[in-house]
N, C-alpha and C positions, 0 to 999 in steps of 0.2 A: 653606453648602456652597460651596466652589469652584467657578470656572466650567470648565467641559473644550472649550479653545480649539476655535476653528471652522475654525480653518486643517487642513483632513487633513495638509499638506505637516508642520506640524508635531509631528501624532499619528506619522504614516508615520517619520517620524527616529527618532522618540521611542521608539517599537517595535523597530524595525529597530537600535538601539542596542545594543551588547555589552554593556555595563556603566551603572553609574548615573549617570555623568556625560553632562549633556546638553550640547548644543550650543546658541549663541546663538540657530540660529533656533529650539531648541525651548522659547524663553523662556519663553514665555507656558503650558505645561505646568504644571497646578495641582501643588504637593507631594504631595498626597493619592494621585494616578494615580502620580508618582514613587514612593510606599512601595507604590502595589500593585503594581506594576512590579517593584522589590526582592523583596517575599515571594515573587510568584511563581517569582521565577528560583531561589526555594529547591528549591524542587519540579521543575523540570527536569533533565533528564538532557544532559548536554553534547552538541550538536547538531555541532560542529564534527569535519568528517570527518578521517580517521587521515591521516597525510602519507605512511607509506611503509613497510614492509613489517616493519620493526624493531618501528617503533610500533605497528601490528597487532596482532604477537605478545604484546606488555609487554601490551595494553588486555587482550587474550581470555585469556591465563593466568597474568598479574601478574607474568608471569618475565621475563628478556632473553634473545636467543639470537644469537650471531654467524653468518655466511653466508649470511646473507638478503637477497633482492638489494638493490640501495641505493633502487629506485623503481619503482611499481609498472608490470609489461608493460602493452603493449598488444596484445594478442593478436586478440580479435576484429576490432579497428578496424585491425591491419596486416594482416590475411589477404583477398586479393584474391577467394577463392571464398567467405567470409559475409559478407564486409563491407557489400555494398550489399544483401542482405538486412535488417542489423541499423539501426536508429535508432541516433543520439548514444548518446541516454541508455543503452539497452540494452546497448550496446556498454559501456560506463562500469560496467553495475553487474557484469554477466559478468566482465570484465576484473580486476575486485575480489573479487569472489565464488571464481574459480578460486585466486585467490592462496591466500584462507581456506584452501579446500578442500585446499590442495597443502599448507598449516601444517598443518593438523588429522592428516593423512593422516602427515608428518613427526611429532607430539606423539603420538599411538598407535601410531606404528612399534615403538616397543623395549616397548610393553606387553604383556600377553597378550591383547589384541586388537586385532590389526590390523586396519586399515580395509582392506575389499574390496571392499564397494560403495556404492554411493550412490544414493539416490530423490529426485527430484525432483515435488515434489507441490506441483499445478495447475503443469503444465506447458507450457499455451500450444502454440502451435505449435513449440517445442522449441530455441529457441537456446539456453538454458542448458545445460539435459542436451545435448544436441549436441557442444557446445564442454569440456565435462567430461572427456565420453568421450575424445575427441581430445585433452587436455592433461592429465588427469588419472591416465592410464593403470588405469581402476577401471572395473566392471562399474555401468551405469546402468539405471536402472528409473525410465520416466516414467509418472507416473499424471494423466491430463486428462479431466473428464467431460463435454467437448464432442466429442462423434465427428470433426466436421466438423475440427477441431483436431486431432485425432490423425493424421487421412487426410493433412492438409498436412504434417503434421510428418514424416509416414513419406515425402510423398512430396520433400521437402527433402533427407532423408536419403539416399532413393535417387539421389539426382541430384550429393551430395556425393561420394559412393559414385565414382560414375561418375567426376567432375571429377580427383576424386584420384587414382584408378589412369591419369587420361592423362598429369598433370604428375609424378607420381609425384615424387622426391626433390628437385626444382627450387626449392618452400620450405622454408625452414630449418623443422626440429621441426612439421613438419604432416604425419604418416603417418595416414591413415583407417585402420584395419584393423577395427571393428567401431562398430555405432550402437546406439543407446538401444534397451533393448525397451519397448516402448508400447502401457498399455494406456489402454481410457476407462472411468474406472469413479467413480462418483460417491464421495466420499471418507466413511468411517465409521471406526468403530475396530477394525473387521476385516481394515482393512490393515495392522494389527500383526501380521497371519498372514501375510501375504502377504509383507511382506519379512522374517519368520523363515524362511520358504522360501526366498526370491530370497538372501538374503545368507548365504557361508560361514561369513564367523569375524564380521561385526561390520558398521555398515553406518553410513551419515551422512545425514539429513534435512533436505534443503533446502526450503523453503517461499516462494516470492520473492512479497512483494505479496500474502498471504492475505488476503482480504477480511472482517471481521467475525468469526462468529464460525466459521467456516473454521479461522480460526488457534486456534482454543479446540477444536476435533477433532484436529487436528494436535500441539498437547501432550498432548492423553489417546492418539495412537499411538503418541508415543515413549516415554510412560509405562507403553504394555501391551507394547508389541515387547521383546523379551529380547534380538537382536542390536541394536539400534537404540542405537549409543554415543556418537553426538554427534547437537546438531540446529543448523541455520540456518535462525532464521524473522523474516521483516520482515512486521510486519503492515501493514493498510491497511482503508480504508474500514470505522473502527470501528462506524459506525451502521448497518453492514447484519445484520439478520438472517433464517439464511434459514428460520427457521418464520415467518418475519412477509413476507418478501418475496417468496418462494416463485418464485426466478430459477430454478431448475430447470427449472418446469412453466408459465413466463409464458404458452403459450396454450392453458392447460386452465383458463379464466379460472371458471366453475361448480364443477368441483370445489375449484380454492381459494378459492372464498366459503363453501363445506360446511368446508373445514380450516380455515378462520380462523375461522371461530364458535364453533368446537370448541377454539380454542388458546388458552392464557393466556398474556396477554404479560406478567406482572407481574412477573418474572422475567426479568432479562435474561443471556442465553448467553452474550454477549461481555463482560460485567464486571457481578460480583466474582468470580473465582473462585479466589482465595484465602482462606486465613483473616483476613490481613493486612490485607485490603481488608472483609470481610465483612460489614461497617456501613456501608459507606459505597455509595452509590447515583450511579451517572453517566448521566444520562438522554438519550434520544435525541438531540436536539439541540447537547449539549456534547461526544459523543460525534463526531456530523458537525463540529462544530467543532474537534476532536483533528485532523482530515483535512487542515488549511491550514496551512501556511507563511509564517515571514515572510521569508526571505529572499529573497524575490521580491516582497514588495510594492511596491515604486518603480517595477517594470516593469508590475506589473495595473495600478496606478494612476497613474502619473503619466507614461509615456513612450506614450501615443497605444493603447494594445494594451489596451483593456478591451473585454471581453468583453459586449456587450449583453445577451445571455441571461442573467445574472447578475440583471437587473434585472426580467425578463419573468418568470424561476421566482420569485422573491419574490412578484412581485403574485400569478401565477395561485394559488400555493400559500395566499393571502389568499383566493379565493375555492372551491377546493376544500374549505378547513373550512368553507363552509360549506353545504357540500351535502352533506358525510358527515363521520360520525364514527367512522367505523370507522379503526382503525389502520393496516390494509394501505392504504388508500387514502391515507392522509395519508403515507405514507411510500414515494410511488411513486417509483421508479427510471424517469422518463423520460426520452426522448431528447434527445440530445442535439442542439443547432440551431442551425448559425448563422445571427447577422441580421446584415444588412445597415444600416448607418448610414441613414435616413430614406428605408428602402425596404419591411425586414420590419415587417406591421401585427400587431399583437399577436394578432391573431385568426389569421393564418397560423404563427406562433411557437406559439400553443395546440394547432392542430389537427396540426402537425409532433411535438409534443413528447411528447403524448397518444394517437399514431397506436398505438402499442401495448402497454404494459400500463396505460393511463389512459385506455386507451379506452374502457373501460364506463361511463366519469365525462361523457365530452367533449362530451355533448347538454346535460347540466344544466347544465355550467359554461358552455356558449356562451350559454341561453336566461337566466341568472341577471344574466351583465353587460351594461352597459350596452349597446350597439351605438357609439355614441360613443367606447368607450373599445376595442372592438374594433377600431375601424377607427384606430385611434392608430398610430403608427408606435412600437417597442419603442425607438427611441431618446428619443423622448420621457419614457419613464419613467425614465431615469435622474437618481437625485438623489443629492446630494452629504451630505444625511442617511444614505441607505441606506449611502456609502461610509465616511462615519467611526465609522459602526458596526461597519461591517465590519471596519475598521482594528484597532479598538477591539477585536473576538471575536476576532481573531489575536492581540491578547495573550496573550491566556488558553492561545491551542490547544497551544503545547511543554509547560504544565504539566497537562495533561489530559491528551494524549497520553503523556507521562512514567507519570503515575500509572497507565494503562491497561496499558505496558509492563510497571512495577515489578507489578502483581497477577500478571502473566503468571510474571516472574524467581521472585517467591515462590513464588509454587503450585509449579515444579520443585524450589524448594529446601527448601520444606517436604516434597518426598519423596524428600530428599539426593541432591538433582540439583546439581553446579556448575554457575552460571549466568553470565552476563557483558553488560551491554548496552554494545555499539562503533557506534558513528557511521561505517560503514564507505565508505559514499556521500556525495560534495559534494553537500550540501541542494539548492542550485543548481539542480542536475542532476536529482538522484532526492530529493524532499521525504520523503517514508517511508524514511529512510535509516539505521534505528536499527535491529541486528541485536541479537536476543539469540541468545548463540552458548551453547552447552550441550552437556555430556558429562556421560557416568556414570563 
């Protein structure tokens, strides 16, 4: 067997590499990793984002179409009243996204259904639909099942409201004249009723960032809704599921030890669910590993900016298996933490991380480790084993995540749904940057 060099610096090239041609420092590169490197890129879906509005249109409906602007707005990131509400990234995928919406809305113009509204489902505290309504001239429908998120988002909205009617025509192409209606409603396939209601003639389903199998609810709405003629969905966090993670109800911790005893995980919601895929099985953990990116590995790993926590969830999660074998517990959604370079002791990093849905675990796992290794500091655990594995599980994640997408495209077009996957976000920027775009 070849040896798989020790150098990460030369895995990290190696990975980070477009094509098969290596570079001298990634010399020492066994051939063996180079042919799985090759195969896998068979199974990838082209990660490189569209350049400009032309190219857009060609990726999502194989046509070409003239007057299209030559590069895409910036819209959010130039308007003085959401701007400093919105993050980089946010701003980036909006700015992209509206574009879409304004194509799609142009491609069903001259049909017999024209697009009139649009839903935006899990919608956060509401920059997207926000920014929609105001650029997109179509009636919005936000659906978000955190209240606490709807109250912000309406009261963003109010206060846009306001802003606008002072400056009134002062920005170019920014008139407020109405805002998203918003509800909080936990998402099922009974909002295939809801926006046969809400929508006249026809309507468009944006999805940004569904979590798990979130996004597997989301194609069976647009599959029962009858006005529902196009969809936009980016998935994300493939290994969450919420019969197994039960994010809804994190502190009705009793009643989901009674739903989880009762639940069969042996079937998983977020993939296969096509026919296409129907043999073939993606288990939890390649699933989480669909969630990484390479195009940021030079910056986790070699420019000073790694993440310690990285190092502290690996161990603790070593010793959670062994105090339970139950699946919600192995697959706990904890907090997030940061440490501090040789100041967070791994025992402060456990008892932060575990403060609330691994809290029912947080007695066993303190009493089970050593005291010695609690009182370690989490930079000490960092090893450069852990990192060229890690390096290493990013190969893999574009062709898992590919595959996960292609069961998604199938399933639509196994029920003569056109489907389309576009790279419409700089990975860079937004790593879940793969849209499948869809109409009937």
């Amino acid at each position: 067997m070849e040896r798989v060099p020790e150098s990460r610096i030369d895995v990290i090239v190696f990975v980070n590499s477009s094509d098969n041609l290596v570079s001298a420092d990634c010399a020492s590169i066994p051939h063996s990793l180079r042919d799985l490197k090759a195969n896998l890129k068979l199974f990838e879906y082209n990660r490189k984002c569209v350049e400009n509005p032309s190219d857009l249109w060609r990726q999502w409906t194989g046509t070409t179409r003239d007057g299209l602007n030559a590069s895409f707005r910036t819209i959010s990131s130039a308007n003085g009243l959401v701007r400093k509400r919105i993050k980089a990234k946010k701003q980036h995928e909006i700015d992209r996204i509206v574009e879409l919406i304004s194509q799609i809305q142009i491609f069903q113009k001259d049909s017999a259904d024209p697009i009139d509204s649009l839903v935006d489902i899990g919608a956060g505290i509401g920059h997207l639909s926000r920014m929609i309504s105001i650029h997109n001239n179509i009636s919005v429908m936000a659906v978000e099942g955190n209240q606490q998120f709807t109250l912000a988002a309406n009261s963003l909205d109010e206060k846009l409201l306001l802003d606008s009617a002072k400056i009134g025509s002062r920005i170019e192409n920014f008139n407020v004249k109405s805002t998203p209606i918003r509800y909080t409603n936990f998402v099922t396939e009974d909002l295939a009723l809801k926006i046969d209601d809400f929508a006249v003639n026809s309507a468009i389903l944006v999805g940004l960032h569904c979590c798990g199998d979130f996004s597997s609810t989301i194609l069976k709405v647009f599959q029962k809704s009858e006005k529902s003629k196009a969809l936009v969905l980016f998935g994300c966090c493939y290994h969450k599921e919420f019969q197994c993670f039960h994010f809804l109800r994190p502190e009705n911790n009793e009643n989901e030890r009674e739903i989880s005893e009762n639940t069969s995980f042996g079937k998983s919601t977020v993939f296969p669910l096509s026919k296409k895929w129907e043999n073939v099985e993606i288990d939890y953990l390649l699933r989480e590993a669909a969630c990484h990116n390479n195009e940021n590995l030079e910056e986790r790993f070699l420019k000073q900016k790694i993440d310690l926590s990285r190092y502290a969830r690996s161990y603790l999660e070593k010793w959670i298996w062994k105090v339970s074998e139950l699946p919600e517990d192995r697959n706990i959604g904890m907090c997030s933490v940061k440490c501090i370079e040789n100041q967070t002791t791994f025992e402060e990093y456990i008892r932060k991380a575990m403060a609330n849905r691994g809290n029912h675990l947080l007695d066993k796992v303190l009493q089970i480790i050593p005291q010695s290794e609690l009182s370690a500091h989490v930079s000490s655990l960092r090893s450069s084993q852990f990192d060229s594995f890690e390096v290493l599980r990013c190969m893999f994640a574009p062709a898992i995540e590919s595959a996960i997408i292609d069961d998604r495209v199938e399933l639509l077009r196994e029920n003569g749904i056109n489907s389309r996957v576009v790279p419409l976000f700089e990975p860079s920027i937004s790593p879940r940057n793969l849209a499948i775009i869809a109409y009937k």
